[in-house]
PDB file of the backbone (N, CA, C, O) and the ligand in Angstrom, with CONECT records:
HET     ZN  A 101       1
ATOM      1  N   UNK A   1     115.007  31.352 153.139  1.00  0.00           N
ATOM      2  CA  UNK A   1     114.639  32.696 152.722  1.00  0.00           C
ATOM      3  C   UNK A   1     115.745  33.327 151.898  1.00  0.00           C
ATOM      4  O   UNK A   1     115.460  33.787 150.792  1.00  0.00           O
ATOM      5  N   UNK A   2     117.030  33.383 152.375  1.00  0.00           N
ATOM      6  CA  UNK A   2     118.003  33.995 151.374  1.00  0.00           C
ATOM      7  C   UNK A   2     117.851  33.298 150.317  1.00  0.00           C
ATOM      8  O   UNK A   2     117.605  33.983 149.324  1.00  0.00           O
ATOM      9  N   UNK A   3     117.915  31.962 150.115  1.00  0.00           N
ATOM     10  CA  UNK A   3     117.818  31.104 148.908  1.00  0.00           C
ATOM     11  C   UNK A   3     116.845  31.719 147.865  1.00  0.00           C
ATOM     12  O   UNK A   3     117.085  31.988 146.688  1.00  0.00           O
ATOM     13  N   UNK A   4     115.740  31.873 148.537  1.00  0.00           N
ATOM     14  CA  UNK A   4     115.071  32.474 147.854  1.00  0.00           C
ATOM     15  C   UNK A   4     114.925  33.732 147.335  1.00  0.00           C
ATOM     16  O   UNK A   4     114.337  33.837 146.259  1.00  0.00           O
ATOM     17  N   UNK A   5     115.460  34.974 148.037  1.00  0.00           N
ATOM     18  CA  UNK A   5     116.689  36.338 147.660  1.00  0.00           C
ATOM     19  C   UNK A   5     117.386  35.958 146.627  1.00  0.00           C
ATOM     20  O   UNK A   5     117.333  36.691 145.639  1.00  0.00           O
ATOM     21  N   UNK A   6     118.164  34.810 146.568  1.00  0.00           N
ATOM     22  CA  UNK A   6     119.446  34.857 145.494  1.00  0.00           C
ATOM     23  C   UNK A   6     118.867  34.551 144.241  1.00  0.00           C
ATOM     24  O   UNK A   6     119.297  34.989 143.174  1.00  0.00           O
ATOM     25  N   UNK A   7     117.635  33.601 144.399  1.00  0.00           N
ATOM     26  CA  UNK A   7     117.313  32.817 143.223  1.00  0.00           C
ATOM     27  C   UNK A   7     116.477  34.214 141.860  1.00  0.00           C
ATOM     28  O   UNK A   7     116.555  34.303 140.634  1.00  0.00           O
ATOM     29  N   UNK A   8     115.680  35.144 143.048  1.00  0.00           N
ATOM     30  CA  UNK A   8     115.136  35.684 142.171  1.00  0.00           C
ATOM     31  C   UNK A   8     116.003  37.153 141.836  1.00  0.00           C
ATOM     32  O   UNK A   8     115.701  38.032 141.028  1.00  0.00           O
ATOM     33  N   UNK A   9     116.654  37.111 142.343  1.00  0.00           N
ATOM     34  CA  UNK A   9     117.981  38.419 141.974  1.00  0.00           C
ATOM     35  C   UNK A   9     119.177  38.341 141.218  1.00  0.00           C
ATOM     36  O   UNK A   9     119.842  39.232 140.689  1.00  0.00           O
ATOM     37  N   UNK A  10     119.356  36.888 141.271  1.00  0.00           N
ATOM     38  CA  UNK A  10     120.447  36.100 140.456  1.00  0.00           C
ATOM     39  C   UNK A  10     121.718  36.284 141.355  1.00  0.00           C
ATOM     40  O   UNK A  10     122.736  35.593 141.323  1.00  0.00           O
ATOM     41  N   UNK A  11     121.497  37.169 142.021  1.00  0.00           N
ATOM     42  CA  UNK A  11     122.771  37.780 143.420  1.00  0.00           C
ATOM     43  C   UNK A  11     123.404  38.875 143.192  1.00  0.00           C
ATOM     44  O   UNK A  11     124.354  39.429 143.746  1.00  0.00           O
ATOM     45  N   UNK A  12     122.469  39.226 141.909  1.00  0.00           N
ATOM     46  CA  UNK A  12     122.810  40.844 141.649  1.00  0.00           C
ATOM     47  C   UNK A  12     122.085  41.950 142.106  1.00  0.00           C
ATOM     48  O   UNK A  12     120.858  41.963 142.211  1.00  0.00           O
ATOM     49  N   UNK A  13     123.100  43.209 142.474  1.00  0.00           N
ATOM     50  CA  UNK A  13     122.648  44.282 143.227  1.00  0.00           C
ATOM     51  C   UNK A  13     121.870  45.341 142.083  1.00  0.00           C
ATOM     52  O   UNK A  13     122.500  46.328 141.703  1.00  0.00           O
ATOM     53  N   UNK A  14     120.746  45.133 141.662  1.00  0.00           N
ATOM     54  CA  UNK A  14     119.993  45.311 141.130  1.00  0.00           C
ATOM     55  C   UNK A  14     119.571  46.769 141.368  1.00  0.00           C
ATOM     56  O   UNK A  14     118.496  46.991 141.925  1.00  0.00           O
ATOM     57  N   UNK A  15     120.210  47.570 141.050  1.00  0.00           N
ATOM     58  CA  UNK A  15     119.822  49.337 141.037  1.00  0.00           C
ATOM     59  C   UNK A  15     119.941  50.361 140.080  1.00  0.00           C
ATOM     60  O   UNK A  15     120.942  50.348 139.363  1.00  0.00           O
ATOM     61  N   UNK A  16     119.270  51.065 139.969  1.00  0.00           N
ATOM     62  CA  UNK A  16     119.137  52.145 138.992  1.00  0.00           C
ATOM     63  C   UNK A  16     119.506  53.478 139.582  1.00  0.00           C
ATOM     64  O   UNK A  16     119.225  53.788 140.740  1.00  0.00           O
ATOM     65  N   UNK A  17     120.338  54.485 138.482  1.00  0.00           N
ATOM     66  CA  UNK A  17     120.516  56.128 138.972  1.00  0.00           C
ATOM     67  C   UNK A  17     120.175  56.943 137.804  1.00  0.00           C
ATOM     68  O   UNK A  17     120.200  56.592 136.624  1.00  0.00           O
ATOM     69  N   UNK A  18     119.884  57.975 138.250  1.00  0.00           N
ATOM     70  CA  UNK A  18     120.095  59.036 137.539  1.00  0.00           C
ATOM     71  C   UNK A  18     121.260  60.121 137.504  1.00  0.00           C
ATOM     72  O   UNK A  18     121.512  61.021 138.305  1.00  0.00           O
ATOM     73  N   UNK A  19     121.949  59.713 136.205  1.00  0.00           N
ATOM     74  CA  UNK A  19     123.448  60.322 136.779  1.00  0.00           C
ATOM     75  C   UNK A  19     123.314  62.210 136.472  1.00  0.00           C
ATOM     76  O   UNK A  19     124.194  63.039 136.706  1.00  0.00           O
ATOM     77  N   UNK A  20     121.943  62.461 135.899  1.00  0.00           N
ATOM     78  CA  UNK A  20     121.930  64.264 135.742  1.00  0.00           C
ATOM     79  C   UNK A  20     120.173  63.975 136.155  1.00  0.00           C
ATOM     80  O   UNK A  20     119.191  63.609 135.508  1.00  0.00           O
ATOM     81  N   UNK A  21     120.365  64.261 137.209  1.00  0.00           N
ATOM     82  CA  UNK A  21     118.460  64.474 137.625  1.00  0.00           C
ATOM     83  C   UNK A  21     118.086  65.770 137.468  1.00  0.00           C
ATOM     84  O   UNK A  21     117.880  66.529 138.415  1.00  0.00           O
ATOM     85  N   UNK A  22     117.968  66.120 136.099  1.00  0.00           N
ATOM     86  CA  UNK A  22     117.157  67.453 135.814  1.00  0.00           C
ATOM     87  C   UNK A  22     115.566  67.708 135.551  1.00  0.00           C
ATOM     88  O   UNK A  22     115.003  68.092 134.526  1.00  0.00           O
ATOM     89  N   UNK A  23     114.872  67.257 137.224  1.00  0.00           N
ATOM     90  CA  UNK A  23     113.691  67.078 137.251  1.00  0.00           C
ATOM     91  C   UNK A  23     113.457  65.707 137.279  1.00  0.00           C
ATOM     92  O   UNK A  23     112.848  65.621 138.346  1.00  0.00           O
ATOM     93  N   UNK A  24     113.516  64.704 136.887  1.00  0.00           N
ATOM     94  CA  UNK A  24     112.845  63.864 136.861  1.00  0.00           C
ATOM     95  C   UNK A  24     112.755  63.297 138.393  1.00  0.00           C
ATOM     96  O   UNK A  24     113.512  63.535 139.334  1.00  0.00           O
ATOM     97  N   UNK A  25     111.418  62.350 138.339  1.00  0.00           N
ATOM     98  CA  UNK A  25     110.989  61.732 139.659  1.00  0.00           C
ATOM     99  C   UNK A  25     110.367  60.067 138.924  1.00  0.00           C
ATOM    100  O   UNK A  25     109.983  59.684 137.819  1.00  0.00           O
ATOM    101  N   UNK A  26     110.623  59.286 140.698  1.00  0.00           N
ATOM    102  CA  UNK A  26     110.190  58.325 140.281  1.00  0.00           C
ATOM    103  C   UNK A  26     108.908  57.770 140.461  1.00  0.00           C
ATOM    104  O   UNK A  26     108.551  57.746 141.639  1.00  0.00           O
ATOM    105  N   UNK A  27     107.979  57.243 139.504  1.00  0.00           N
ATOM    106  CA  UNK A  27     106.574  56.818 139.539  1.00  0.00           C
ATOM    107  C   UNK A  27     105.978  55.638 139.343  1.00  0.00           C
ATOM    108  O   UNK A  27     106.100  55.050 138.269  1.00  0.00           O
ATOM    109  N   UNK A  28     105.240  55.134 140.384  1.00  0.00           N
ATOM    110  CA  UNK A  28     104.578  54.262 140.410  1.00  0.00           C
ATOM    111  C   UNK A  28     102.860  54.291 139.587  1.00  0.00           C
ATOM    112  O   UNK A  28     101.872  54.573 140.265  1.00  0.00           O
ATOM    113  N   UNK A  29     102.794  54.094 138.694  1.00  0.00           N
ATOM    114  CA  UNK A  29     101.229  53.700 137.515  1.00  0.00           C
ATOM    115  C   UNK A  29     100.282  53.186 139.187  1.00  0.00           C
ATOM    116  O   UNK A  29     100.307  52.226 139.958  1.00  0.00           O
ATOM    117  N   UNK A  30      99.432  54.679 139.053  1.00  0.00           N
ATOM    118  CA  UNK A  30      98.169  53.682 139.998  1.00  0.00           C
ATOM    119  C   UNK A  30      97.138  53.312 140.105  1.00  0.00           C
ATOM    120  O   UNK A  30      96.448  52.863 141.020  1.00  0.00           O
ATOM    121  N   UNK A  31      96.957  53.641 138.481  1.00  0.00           N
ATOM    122  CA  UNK A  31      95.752  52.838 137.949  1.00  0.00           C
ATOM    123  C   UNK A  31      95.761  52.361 136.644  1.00  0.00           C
ATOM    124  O   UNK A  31      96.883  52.271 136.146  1.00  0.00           O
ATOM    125  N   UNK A  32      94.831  52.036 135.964  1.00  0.00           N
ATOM    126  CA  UNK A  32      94.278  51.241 134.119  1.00  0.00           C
ATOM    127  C   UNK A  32      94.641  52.653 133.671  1.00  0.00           C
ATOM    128  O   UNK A  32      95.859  52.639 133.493  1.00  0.00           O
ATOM    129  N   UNK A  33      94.072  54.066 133.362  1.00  0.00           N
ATOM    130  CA  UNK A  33      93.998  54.879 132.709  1.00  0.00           C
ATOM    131  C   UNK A  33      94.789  54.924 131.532  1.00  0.00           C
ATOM    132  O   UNK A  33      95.958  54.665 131.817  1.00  0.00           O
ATOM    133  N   UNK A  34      94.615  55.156 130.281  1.00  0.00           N
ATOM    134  CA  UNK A  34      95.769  54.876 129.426  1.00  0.00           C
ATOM    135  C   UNK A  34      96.544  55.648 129.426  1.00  0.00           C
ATOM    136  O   UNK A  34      96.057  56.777 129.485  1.00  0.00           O
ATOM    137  N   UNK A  35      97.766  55.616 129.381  1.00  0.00           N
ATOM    138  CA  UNK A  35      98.527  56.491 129.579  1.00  0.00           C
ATOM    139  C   UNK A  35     100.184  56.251 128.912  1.00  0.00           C
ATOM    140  O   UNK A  35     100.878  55.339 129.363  1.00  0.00           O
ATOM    141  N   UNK A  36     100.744  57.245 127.720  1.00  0.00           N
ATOM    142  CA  UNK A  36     101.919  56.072 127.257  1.00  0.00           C
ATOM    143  C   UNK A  36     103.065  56.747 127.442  1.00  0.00           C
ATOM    144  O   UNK A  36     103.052  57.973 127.555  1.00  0.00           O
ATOM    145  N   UNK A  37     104.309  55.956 127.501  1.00  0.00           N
ATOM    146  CA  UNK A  37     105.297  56.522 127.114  1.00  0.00           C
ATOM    147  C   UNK A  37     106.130  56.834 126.481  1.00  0.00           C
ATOM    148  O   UNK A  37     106.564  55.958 125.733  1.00  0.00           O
ATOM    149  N   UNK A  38     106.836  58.288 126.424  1.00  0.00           N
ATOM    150  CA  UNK A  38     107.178  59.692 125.107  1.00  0.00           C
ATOM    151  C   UNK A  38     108.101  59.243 124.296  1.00  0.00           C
ATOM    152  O   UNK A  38     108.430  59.791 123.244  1.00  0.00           O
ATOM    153  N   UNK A  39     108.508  58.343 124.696  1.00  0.00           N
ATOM    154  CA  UNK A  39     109.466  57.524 123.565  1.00  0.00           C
ATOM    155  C   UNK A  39     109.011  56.254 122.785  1.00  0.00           C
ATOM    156  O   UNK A  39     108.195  55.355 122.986  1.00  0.00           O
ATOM    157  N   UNK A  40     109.631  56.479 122.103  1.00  0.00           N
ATOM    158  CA  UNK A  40     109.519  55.041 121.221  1.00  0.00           C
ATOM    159  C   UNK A  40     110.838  54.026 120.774  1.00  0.00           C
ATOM    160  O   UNK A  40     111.754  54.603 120.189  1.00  0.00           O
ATOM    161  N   UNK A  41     110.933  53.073 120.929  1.00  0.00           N
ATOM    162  CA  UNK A  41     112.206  51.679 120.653  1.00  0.00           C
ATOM    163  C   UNK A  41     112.513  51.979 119.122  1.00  0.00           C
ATOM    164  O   UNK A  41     111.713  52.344 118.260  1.00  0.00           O
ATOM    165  N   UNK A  42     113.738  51.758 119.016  1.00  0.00           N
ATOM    166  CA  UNK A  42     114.147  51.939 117.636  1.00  0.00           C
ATOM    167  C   UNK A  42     113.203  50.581 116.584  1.00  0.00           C
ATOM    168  O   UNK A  42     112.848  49.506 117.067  1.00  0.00           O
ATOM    169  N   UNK A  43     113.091  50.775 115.907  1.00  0.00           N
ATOM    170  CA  UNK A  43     112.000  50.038 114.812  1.00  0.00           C
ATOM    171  C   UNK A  43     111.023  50.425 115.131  1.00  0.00           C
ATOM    172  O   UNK A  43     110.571  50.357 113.988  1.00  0.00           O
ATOM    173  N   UNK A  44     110.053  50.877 115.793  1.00  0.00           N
ATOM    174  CA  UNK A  44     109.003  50.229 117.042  1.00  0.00           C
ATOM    175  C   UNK A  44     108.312  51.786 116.245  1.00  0.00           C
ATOM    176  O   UNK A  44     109.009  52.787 116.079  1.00  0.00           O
ATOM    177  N   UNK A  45     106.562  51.677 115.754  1.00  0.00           N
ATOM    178  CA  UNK A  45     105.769  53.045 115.167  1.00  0.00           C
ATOM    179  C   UNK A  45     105.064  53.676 116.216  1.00  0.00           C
ATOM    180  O   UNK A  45     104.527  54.780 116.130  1.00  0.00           O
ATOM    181  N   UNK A  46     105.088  52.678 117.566  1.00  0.00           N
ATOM    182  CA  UNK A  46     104.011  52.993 118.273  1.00  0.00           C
ATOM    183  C   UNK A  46     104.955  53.353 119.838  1.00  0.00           C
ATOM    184  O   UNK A  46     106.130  53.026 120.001  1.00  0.00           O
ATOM    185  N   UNK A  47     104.151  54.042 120.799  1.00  0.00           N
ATOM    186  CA  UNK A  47     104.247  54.414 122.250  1.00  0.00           C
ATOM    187  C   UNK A  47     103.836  53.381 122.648  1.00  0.00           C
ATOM    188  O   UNK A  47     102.906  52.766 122.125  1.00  0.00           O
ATOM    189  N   UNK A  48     104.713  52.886 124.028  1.00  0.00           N
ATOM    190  CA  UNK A  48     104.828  51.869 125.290  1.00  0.00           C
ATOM    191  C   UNK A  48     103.470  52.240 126.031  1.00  0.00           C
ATOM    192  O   UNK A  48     103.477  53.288 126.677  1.00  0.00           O
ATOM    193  N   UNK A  49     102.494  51.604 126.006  1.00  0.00           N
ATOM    194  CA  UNK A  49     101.284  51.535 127.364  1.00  0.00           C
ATOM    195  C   UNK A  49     102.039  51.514 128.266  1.00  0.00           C
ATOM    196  O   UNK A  49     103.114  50.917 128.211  1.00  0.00           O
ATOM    197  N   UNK A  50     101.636  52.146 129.252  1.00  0.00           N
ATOM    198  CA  UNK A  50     102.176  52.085 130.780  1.00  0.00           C
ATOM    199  C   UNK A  50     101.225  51.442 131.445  1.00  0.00           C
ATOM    200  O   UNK A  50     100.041  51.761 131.345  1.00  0.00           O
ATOM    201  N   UNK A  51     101.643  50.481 132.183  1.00  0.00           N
ATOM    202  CA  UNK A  51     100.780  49.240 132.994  1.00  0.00           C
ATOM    203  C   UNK A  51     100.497  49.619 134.212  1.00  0.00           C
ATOM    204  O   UNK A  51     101.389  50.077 134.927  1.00  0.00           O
ATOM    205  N   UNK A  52      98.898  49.462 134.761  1.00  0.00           N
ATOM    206  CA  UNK A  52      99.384  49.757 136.273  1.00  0.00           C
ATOM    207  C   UNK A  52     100.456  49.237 137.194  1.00  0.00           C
ATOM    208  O   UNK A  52     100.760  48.068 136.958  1.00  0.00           O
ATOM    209  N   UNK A  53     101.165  49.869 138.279  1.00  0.00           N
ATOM    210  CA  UNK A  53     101.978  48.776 138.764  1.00  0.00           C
ATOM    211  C   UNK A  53     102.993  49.479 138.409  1.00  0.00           C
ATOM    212  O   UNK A  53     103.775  49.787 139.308  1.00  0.00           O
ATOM    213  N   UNK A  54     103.279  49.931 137.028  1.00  0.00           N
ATOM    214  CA  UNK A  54     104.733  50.200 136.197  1.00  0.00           C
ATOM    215  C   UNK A  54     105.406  51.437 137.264  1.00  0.00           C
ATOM    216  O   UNK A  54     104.851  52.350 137.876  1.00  0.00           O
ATOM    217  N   UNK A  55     106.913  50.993 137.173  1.00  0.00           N
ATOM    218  CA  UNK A  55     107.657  52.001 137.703  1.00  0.00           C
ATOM    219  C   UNK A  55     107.980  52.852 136.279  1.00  0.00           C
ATOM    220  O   UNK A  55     108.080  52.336 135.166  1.00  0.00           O
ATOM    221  N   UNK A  56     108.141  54.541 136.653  1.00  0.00           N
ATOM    222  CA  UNK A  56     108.203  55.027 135.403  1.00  0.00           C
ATOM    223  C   UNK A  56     109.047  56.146 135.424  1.00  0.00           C
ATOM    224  O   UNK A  56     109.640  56.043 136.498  1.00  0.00           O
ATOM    225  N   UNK A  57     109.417  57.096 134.887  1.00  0.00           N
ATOM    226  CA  UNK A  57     109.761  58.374 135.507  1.00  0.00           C
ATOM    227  C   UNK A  57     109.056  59.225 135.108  1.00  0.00           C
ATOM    228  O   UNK A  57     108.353  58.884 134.156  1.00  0.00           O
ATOM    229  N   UNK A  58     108.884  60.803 135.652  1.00  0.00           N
ATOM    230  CA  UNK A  58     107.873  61.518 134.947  1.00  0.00           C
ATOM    231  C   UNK A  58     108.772  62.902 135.378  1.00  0.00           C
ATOM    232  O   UNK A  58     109.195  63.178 136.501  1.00  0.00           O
ATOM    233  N   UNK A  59     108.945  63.783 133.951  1.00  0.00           N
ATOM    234  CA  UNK A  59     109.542  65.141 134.176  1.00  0.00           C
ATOM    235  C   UNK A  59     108.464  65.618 133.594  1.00  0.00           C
ATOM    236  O   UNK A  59     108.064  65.171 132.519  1.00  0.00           O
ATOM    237  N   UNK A  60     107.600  67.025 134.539  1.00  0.00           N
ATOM    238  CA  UNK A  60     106.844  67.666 133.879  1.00  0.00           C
ATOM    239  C   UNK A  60     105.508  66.622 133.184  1.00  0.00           C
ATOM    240  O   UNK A  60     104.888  65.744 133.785  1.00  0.00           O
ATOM    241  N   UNK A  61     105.372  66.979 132.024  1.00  0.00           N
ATOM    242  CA  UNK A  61     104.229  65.862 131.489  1.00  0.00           C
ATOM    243  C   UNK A  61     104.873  64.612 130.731  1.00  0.00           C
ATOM    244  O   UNK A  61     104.227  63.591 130.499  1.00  0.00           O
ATOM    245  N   UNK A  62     105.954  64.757 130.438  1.00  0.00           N
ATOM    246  CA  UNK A  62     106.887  63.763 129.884  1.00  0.00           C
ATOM    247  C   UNK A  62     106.894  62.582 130.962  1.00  0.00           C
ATOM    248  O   UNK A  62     107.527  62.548 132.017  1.00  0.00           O
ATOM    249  N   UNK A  63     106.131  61.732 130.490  1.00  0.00           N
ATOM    250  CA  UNK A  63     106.714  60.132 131.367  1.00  0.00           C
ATOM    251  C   UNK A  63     107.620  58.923 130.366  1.00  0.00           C
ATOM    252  O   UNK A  63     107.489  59.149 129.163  1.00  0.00           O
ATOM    253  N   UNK A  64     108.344  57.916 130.642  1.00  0.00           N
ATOM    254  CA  UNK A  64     109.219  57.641 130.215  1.00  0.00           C
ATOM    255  C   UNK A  64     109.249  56.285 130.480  1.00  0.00           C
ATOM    256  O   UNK A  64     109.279  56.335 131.710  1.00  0.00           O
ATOM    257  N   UNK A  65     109.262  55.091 130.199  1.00  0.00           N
ATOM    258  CA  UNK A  65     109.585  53.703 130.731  1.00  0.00           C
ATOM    259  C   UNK A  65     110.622  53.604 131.026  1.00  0.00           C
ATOM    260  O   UNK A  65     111.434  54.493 130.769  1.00  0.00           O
ATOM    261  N   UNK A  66     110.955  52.475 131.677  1.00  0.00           N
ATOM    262  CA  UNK A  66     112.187  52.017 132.721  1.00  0.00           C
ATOM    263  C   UNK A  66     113.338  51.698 131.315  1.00  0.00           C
ATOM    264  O   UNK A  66     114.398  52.322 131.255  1.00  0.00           O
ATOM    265  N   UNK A  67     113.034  50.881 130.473  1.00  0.00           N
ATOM    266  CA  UNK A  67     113.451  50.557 128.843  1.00  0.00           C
ATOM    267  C   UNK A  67     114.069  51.831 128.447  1.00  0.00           C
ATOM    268  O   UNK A  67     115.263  52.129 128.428  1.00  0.00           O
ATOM    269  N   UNK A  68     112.999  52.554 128.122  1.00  0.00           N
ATOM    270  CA  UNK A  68     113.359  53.698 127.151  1.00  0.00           C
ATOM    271  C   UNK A  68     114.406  54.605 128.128  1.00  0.00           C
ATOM    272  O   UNK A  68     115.509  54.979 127.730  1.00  0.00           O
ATOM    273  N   UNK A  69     114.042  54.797 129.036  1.00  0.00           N
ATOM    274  CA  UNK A  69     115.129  55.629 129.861  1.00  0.00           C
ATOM    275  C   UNK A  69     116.662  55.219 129.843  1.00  0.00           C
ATOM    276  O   UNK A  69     117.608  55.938 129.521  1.00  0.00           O
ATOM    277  N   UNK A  70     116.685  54.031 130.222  1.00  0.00           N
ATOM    278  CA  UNK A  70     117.712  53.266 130.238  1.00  0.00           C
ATOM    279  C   UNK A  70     118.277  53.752 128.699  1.00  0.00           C
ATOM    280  O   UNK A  70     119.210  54.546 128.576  1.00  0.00           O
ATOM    281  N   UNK A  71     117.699  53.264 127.784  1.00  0.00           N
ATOM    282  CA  UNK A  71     118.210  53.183 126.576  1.00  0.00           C
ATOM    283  C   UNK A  71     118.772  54.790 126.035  1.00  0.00           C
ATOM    284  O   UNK A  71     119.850  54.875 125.446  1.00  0.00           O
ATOM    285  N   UNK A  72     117.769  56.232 126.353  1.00  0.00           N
ATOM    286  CA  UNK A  72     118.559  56.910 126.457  1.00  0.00           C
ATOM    287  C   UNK A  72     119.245  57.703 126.999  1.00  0.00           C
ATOM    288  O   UNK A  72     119.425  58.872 126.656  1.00  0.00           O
ATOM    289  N   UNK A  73     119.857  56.939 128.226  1.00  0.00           N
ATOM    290  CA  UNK A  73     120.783  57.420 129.643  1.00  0.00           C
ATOM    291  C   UNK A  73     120.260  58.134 130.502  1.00  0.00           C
ATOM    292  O   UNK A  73     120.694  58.605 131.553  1.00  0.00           O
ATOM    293  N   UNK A  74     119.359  58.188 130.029  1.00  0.00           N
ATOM    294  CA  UNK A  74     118.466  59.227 131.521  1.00  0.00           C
ATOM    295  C   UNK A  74     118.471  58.215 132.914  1.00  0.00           C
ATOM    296  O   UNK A  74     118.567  58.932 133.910  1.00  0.00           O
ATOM    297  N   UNK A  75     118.401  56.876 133.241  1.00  0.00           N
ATOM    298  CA  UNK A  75     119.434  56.456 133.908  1.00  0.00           C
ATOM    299  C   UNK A  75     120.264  55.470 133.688  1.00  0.00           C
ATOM    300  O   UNK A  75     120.407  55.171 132.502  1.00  0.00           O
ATOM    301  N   UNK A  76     120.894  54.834 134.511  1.00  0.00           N
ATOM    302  CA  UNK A  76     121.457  54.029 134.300  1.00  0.00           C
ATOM    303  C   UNK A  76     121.969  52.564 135.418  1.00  0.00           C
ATOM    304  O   UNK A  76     121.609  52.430 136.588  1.00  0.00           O
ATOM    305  N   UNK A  77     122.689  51.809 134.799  1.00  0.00           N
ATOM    306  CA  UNK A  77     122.939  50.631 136.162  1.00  0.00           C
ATOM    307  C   UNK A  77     124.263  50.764 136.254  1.00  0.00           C
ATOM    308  O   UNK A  77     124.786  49.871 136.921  1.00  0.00           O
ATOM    309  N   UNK A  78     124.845  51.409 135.902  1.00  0.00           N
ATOM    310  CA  UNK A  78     126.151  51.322 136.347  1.00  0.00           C
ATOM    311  C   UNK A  78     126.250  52.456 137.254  1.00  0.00           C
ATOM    312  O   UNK A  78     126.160  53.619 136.863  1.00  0.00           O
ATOM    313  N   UNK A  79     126.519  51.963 139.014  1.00  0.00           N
ATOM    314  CA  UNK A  79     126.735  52.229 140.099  1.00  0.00           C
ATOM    315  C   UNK A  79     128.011  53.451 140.262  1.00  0.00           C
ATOM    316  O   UNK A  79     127.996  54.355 141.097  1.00  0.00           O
ATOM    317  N   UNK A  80     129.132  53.195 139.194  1.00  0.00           N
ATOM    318  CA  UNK A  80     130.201  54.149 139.249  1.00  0.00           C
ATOM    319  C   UNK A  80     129.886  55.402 138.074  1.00  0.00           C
ATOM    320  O   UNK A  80     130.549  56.218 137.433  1.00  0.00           O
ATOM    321  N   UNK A  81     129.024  55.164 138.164  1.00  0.00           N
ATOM    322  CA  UNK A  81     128.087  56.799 136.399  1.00  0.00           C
ATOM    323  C   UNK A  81     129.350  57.757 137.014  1.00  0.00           C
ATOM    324  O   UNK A  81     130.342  58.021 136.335  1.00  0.00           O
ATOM    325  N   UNK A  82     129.134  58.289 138.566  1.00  0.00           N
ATOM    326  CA  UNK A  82     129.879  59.865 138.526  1.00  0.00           C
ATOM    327  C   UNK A  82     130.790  60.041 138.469  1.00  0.00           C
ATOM    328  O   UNK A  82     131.250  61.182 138.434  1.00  0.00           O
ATOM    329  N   UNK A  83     131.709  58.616 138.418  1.00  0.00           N
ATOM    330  CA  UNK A  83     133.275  58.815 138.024  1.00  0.00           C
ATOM    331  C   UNK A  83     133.532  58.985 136.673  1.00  0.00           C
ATOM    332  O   UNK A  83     134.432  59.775 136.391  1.00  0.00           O
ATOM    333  N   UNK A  84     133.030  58.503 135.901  1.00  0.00           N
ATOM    334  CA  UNK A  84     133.172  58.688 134.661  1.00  0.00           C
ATOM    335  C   UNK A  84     131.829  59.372 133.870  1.00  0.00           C
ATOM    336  O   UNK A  84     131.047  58.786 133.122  1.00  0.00           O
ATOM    337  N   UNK A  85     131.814  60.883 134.300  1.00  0.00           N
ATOM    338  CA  UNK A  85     130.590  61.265 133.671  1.00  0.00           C
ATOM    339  C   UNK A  85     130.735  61.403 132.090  1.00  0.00           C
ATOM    340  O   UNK A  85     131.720  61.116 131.410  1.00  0.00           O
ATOM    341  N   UNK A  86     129.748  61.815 131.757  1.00  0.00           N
ATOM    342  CA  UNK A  86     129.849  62.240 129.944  1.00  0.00           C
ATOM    343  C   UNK A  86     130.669  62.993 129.396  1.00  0.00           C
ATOM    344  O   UNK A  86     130.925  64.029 130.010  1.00  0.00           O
ATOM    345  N   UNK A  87     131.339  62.763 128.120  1.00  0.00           N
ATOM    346  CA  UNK A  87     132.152  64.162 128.256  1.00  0.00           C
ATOM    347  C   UNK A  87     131.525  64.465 127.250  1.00  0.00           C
ATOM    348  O   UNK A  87     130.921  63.699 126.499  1.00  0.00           O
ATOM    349  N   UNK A  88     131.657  65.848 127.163  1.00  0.00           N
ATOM    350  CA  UNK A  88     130.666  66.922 126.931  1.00  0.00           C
ATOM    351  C   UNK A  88     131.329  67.154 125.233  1.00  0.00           C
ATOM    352  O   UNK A  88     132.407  66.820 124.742  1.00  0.00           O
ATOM    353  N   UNK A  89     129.919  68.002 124.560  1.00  0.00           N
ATOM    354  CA  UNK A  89     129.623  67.654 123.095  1.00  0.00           C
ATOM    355  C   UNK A  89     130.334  68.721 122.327  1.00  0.00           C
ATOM    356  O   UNK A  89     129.929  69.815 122.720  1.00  0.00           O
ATOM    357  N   UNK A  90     131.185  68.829 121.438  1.00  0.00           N
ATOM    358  CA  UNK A  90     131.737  70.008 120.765  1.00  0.00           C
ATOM    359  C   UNK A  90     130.688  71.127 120.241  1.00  0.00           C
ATOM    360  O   UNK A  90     129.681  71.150 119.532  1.00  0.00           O
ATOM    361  N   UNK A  91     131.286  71.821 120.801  1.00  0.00           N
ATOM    362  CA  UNK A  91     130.269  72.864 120.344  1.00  0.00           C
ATOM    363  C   UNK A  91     130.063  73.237 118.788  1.00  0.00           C
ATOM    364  O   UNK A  91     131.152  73.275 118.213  1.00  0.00           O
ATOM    365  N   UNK A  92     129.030  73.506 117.996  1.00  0.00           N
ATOM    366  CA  UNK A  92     128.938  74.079 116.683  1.00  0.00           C
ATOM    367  C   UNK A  92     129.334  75.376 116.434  1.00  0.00           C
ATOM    368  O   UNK A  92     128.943  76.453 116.886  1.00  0.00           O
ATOM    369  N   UNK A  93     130.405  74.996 115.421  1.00  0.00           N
ATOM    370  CA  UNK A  93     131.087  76.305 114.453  1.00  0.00           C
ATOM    371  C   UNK A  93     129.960  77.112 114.081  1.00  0.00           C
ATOM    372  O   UNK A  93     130.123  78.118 113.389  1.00  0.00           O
TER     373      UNK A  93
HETATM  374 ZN    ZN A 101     109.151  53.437 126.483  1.00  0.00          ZN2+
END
């Protein structure tokens, strides 16, 4: 049984955070309905279908793929995010 733990995890601690949870929650797709998500991949003209099944996040009506989130920090895998949070954006003259 562990063998089988390691093989499909690779033996990595496989977790996701949200290092500023301003609203968002996490969602499980629980049905076909079409339904996409608010981002789009750089090149990419079109919105992500959300699959049933899909874990997703959803702030408000905004839902988001696991991809796209990741990609723009809304969360992340690195376990130490709150030690080194963002540093913050110069303000405009
Ligand atoms: Zn997406």
């Amino acid at each position: 049984m562990r063998d089988l733990i390691d093989q499909n995890t690779d033996g990595r601690d496989y977790r996701l955070y949200v290092p500023h949870n301003d609203g968002w929650l996490g969602r499980v797709k629980p049905d076909s309905t079409k339904e996409y998500c608010y981002m789009k991949s750089p090149g990419e003209d079109y919105y992500h279908l959300l699959q049933v099944g899909e874990i997703y996040l959803q702030r408000g009506h905004e839902k988001v793929c696991l991809t796209c989130a990741l990609r723009n920090g809304v969360i992340t895998e690195n376990r130490l995010h709150w030690q080194h949070p963002p540093k913050s954006k110069p303000m405009p003259i």
